[in-house]
C-alpha positions in Angstrom: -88.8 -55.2 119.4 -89.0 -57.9 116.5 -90.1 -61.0 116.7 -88.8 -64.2 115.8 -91.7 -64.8 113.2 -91.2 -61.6 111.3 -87.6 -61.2 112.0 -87.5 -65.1 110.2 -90.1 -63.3 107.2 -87.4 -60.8 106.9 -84.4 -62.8 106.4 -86.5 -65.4 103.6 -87.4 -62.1 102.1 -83.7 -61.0 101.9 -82.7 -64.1 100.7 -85.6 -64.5 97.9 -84.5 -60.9 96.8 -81.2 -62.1 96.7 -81.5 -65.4 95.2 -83.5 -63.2 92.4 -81.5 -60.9 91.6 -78.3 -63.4 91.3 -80.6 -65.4 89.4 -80.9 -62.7 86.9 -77.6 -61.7 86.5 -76.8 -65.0 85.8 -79.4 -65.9 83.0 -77.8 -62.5 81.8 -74.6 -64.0 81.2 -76.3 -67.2 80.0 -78.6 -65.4 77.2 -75.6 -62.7 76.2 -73.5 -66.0 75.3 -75.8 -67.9 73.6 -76.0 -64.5 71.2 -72.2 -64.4 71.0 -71.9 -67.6 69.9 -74.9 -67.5 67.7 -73.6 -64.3 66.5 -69.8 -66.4 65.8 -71.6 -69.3 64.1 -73.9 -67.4 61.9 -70.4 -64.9 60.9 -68.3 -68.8 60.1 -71.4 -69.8 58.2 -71.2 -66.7 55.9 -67.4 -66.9 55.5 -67.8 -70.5 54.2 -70.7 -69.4 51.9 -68.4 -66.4 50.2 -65.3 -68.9 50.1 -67.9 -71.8 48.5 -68.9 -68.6 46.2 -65.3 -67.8 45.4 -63.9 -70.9 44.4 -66.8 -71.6 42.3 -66.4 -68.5 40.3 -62.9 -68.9 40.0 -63.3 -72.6 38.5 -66.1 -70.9 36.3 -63.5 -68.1 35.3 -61.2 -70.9 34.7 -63.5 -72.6 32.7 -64.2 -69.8 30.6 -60.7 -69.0 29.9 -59.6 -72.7 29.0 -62.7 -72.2 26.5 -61.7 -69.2 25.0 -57.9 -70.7 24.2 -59.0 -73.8 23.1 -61.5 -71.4 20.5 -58.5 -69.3 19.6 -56.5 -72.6 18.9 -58.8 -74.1 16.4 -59.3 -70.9 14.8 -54.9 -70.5 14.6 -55.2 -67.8 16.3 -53.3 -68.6 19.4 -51.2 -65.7 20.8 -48.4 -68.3 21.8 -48.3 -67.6 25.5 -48.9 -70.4 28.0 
């Protein structure tokens, strides 16, 4: 027969087990979001930086091109396109 002492050890035991192994689970779930969302954050960051990137070589291209026409119409050699 069990007594009340060890049958009360048994039942904190289950419950520390218990309360440790939920515990874990849950900083699981805490630590595997905090990677998603890093993961989502650092992915917007590097969409904005190509985008930035982008539009800065398309003003540069547009830069160059305005250059080259304006060079072609002091020279008189404009092709007569707009």
């Amino acid at each position: 027969m069990v007594g009340k002492f060890e049958s009360r050890k048994d039942i904190a035991q289950e419950l520390t087990e218990s309360t440790a192994v939920r515990v874990g689970r849950i900083a699981t779930i805490i630590t595997t979001c905090v990677r998603d969302v890093a993961r989502e954050v650092g992915d917007m960051l590097t969409d904005g930086l190509e985008l930035r990137d982008a539009a800065r070589r398309a003003r540069e291209d547009e830069h160059e091109r305005s250059r080259e026409e304006s060079i072609q119409e002091q020279r008189g050699g404009g092709t007569g396109q707009s």
